[in-house]
N, C-alpha and C positions, 0 to 999 in steps of 0.2 A: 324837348328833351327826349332820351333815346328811350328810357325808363318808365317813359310816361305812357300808364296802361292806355291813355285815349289814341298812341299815336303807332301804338301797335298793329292795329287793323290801316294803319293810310300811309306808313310810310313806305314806300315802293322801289324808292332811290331816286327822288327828288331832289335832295339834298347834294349826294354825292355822282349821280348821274348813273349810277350802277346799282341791280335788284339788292335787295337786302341778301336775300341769300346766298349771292355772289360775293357781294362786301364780306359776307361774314365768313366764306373759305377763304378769302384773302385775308382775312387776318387771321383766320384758324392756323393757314399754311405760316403766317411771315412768325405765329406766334410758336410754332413747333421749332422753324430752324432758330428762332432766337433760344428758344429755351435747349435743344442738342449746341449752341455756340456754348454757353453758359458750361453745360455740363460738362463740356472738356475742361474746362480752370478746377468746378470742380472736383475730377479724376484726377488731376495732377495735381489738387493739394492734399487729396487721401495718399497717393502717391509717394508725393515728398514726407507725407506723415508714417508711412508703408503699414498703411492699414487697407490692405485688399479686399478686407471685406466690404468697405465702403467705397474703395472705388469700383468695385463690383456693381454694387446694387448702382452708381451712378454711368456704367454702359449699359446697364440696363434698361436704365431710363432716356438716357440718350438711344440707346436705340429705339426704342419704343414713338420717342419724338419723331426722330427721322423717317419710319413709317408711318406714324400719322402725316407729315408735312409731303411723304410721297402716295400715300391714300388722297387728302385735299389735293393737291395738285391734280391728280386725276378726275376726279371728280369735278373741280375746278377747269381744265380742259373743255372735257362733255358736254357741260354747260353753259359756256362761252361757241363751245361750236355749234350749239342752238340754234343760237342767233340772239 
């Protein structure tokens, strides 16, 4: 189990064939653009409700996403071209 404080120190990516700390920008990155998909529905239902103050703060957070998901990615890059 992933949680499981004994398997903290040995799991290496055994499992999935890829380091831990790789696995986990890839899902850091898949979890940003999922989370900027989301937040367009939603802006458009603050939108449709024309409360701008809430779809405000929800570009905000989408952008926020989209720069972490192209932060990860670079990083993610770098790392892979290790070796």
């Amino acid at each position: 189990m992933r949680g499981d404080p004994d398997d903290r120190d040995t799991e290496t990516g055994g499992v999935t064939g890829t380091k831990d700390k790789d696995y986990n920008l890839v899902w850091y990155v898949e979890a940003c653009l999922s989370n900027a998909l989301r937040l367009e529905n939603y802006v458009q239902d603050a939108e449709r409700a024309d409360d701008s103050e809430v779809a405000e703060l929800f570009r905000k957070a989408q952008a926020d996403s989209r720069k972490g998901a192209e932060l990860g990615k670079k990083l993610l890059a770098a790392r892979l071209n290790e070796g």
